[in-house]
N, C-alpha and C positions, 0 to 999 in steps of 0.2 A: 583549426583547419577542417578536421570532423565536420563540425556545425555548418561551415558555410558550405562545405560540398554536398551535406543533406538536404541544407536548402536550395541548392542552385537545382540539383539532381530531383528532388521532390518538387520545387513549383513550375520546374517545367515539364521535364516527362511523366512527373505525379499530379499534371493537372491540377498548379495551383496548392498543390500538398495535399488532396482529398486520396490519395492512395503513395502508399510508403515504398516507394520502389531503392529507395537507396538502402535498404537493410538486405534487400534481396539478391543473391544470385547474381553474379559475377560483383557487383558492387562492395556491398558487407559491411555496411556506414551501420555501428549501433546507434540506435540512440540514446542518449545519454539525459536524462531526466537530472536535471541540475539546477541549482535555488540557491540561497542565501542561507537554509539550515547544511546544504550536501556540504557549499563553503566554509562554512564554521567547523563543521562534522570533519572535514580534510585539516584544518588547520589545529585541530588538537580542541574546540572546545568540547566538553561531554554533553550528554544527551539531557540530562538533568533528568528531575520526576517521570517515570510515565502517566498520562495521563486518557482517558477514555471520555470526550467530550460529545455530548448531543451532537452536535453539527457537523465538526470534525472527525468523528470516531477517534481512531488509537492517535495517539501522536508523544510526543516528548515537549519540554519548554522549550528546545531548541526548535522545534519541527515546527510548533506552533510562532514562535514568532519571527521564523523566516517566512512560513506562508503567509504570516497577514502582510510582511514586506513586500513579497513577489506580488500577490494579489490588487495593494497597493500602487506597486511600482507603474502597469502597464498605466492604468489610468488619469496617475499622473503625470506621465512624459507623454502620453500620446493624446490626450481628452478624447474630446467626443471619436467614436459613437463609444468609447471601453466605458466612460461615465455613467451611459446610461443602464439602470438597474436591469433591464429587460435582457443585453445584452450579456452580461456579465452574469445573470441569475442564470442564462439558457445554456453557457458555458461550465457553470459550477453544475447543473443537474446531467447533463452529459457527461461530464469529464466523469464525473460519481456513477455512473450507470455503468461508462468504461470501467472503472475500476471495478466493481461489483460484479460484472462478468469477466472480468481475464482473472478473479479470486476467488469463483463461485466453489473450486474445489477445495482452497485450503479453507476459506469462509463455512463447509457443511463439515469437514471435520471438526475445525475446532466449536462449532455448536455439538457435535455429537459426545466430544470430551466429556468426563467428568469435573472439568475447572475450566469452564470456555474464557472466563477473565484469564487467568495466570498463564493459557494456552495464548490467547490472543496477543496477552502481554509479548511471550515469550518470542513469539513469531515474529512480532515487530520489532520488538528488539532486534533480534536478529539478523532481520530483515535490513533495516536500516544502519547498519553496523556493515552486514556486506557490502550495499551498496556505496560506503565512503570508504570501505577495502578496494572494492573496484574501480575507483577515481585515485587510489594512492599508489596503484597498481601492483597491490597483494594478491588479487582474485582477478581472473579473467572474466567471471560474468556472477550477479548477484541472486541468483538460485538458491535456493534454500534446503536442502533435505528434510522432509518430515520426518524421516527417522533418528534425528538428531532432537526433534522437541520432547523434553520430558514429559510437560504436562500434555501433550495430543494425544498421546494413547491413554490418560488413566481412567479408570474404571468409572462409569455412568454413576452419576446419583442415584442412592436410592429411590425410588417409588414409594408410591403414598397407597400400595397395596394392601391389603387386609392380610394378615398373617393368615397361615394355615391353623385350621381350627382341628384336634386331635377327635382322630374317630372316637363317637362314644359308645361308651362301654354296651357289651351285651347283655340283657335279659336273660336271667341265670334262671 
């Protein structure tokens, strides 16, 4: 019921869904970001390996082969124009761009960490565990504390500084 009063409310007073007015103010529609891994993830299967892929970045075996499902899925119930590479490639470089700016802040802490893998890790984890808490309706919304990740705060790598060299001795 959610989904289709988003979309009734967004493709007409959101023009088409180019602006989200059903999350907004008197409305309060969340949106709910849901797949084929959120579904497995609700119905008890686990996350398996995490894994840090070139193309995908962070993900899990689950997370990975629900998106190549979803990804899949529109092109082949609907064909053309989702078929076409041009279409779908302009969709994956946006959607990633979205992503990279609404994480740009938890994205520069966990580079400035001292373990940016096991922070990254961590946070996905995490992350993805609220979000099928929030569909099971444990959690009201899938927010994260940073001050709950162990590895986000831990101390920088060393540097590849030259050691302090000890004053030399005086001329006696």
């Amino acid at each position: 019921a959610e989904t289709v009063g988003r979309f009734a409310i967004n493709s007409t007073i959101g023009v088409a869904g180019l602006f989200d007015f059903a999350k907004k103010h008197p409305i309060n529609l969340p949106r709910r970001s849901n797949g084929l891994a959120d579904t497995l993830g609700y119905y008890g299967v686990g996350p398996g390996p995490y894994l840090f892929l070139p193309v995908f970045g962070s993900t899990t075996v689950r997370d990975l082969l629900g998106r190549v499902v979803d990804l899949s899925l529109l092109p082949a119930a609907v064909g053309k124009p989702f078929t076409n590479p041009i279409v779908s490639g302009t969709k994956g470089v946006l959607s990633s761009i979205d992503d990279r700016v609404e994480n740009d802040v938890i994205l520069t802490r966990v580079q400035e960490s001292g373990n940016p893998y096991a922070a990254m890790r961590e946070y996905y984890l995490m992350k993805r565990q609220a979000e099928i808490d929030v569909l099971k309706g444990k959690r009201s919304d899938a927010n994260i504390d940073l001050n709950e990740l162990e590895f986000l705060d831990s101390l920088p790598a060393p540097t590849n500084a030259p050691a302090k060299q000890p004053p030399a001795p005086k001329p006696q």
